[in-house]
Structures are given as structure tokens and as C-alpha cells.
N, C-alpha and C positions, 0 to 999 in steps of 0.2 A: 195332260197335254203340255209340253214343256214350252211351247212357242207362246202358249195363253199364259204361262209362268212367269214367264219372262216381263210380259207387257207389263202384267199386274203388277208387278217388283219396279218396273221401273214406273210406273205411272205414283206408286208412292213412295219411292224414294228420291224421284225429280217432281217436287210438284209443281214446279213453272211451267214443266214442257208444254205444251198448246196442239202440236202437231206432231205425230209418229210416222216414218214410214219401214214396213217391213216388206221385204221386197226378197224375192223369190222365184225359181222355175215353176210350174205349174203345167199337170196335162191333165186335161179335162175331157170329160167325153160325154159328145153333145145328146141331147136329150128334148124332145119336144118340147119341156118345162124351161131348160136351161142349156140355150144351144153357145156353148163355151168352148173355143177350138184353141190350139195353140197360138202366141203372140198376140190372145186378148188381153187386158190391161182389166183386171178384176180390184173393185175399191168397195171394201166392206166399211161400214158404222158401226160404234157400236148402240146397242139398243137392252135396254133395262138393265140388267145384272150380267147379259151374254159382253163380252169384249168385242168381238167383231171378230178375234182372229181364230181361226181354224185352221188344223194341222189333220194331215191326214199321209197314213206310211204303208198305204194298205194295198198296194200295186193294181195287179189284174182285178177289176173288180163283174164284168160284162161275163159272159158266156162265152162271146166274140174273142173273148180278150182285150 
């Protein structure tokens, strides 16, 4: 995942930085779980070992399309 690469690289080669933002298009396709439409404003954590950030290249994913 070259986006989670990145962070990681910079989080120890800045170690002052305090605050990240990576910022991106995104389409999402909502889901009774995770009803995510386009021009939503998505803010991940990170939490234990995971960075927070996720990268995904994988286009049509639905049946729908």
C-alpha cells in the first residue's frame, strides 16, 4: 500500500510533525454499515499498529457496478 508508505516514512523521518493531512478524491458506495456518499469529509485514526490510512485501486466493486 504505497499511501500507508509514505505516512510511515514520514512519520519517522519528521518526528515533530504532530498533525498529517492526506487528502483525496474518494467514491464510496453506501452500505447499510457505512452509508458514505460522495462530498463526505471521511477522518480515519490511527489505532494500534494499523496507520489509519487506506488506499484502495480496485474500481467496480458491487454487481451494480
Amino acid at each position: 500500500n504505497p499511501a500507508a508508505t509514505v505516512a510511515t516514512q514520514m512519520e519517522a523521518t519528521f518526528k515533530k510533525i504532530r498533525f498529517a493531512l492526506m487528502v483525496g478524491i474518494h467514491g464510496g458506495v453506501p452500505s447499510a454499515e457505512t452509508d458514505v456518499r460522495l462530498g463526505d469529509v471521511v477522518v480515519r485514526q490511527p489505532h494500534g499498529t494499523f496507520t489509519g490510512v487506506v488506499q484502495y485501486n480496485i474500481g467496480k466493486t458491487t454487481a451494480s457496478g
